[in-house]
Structures are given as C-alpha cells and as structure tokens.
C-alpha positions in Angstrom: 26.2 99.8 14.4 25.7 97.2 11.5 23.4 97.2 8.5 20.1 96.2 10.4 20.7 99.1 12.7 21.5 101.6 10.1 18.6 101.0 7.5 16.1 102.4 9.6 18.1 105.3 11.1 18.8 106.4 7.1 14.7 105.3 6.6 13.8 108.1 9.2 16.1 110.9 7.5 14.5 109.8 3.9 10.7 109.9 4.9 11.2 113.3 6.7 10.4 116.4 4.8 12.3 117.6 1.2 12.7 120.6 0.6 12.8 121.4 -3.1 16.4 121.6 -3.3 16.4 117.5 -1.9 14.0 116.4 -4.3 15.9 117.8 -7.2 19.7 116.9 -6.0 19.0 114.3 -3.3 19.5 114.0 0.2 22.7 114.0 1.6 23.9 111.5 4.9 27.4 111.5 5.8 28.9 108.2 6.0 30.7 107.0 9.0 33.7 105.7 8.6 32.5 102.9 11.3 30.2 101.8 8.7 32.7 100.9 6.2 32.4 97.4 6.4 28.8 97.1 5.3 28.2 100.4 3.5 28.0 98.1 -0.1 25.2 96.4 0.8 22.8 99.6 1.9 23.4 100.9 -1.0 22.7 97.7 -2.8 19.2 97.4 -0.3 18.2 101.3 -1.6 19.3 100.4 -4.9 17.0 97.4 -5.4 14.0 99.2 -3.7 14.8 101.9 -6.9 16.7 104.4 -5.3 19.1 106.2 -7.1 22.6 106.6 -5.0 26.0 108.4 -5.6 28.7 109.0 -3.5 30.6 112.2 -3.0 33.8 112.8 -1.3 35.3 115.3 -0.1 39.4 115.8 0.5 40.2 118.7 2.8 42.2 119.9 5.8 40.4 117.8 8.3 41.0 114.4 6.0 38.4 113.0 4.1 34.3 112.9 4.3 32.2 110.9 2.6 28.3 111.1 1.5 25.9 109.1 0.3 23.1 111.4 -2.1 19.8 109.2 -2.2 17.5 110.2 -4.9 14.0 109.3 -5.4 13.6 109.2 -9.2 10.0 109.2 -8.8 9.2 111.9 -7.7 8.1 113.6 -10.9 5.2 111.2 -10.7 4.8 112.4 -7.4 5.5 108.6 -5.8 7.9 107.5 -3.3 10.2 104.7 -3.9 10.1 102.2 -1.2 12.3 101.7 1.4 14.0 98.5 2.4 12.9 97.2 5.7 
C-alpha cells in the first residue's frame, strides 16, 4: 500500500458516522507499520485540507502501536473539513 491507496481507505473511516465521543477527541486509525515510509506526507495532505492530527503511541508487552487522532476542528460550526483526494 502507498499514499494514493491509503488516502481514501482513511477518507472512508472519516466520512462514516461520529459518535459524540469522536467529534470531541477525534478518530483514532492505527498506523501500520508498512506505512512508515509515507506516513509524513498523509498527515501533511489532512493537515493542509485543516485537519487537526496528533499521534499517540503506545509501549506495551506486545511492542509498540501507533495512532493517528484526526480531528475536525469545525465541527462546532457544524462543517466538515475537506478531505484530500
């Protein structure tokens, strides 16, 4: 998988439902460590479209897991940022 592959499968997990939980702390997608390589520039793509995006990590007996938390900082207007194509 590579960055053209990828943006639309996260596009699918942000324009499903949010529950009210999501739209206050974001959603969560677990990163693949296969994506590694290109991982900078999606969140540089959701960035520039106005997404807001942190990372969390996560060290435990099974190694490490990482997350990406996009949130939608307009959703107090009640609009959804774009989404890059």
């Amino acid at each position: 998988m590579d960055a053209t592959q990828l943006i639309p499968e996260i596009n699918k997990i942000l324009k499903a439902s949010w529950t009210k939980n999501q739209i206050a702390s974001g959603k969560w997608i677990e990163v693949q460590w296969t994506w590694v390589g290109f991982i900078g520039k999606i969140v540089h793509a959701y960035q520039e479209c106005g997404w807001d995006i942190k990372k969390q990590v996560e060290i435990g007996p099974k190694g490490r897991r990482m997350w990406l938390v996009f949130i939608n900082p307009r959703w107090a207007d009640g609009k959804a940022k774009e989404l890059p194509n």
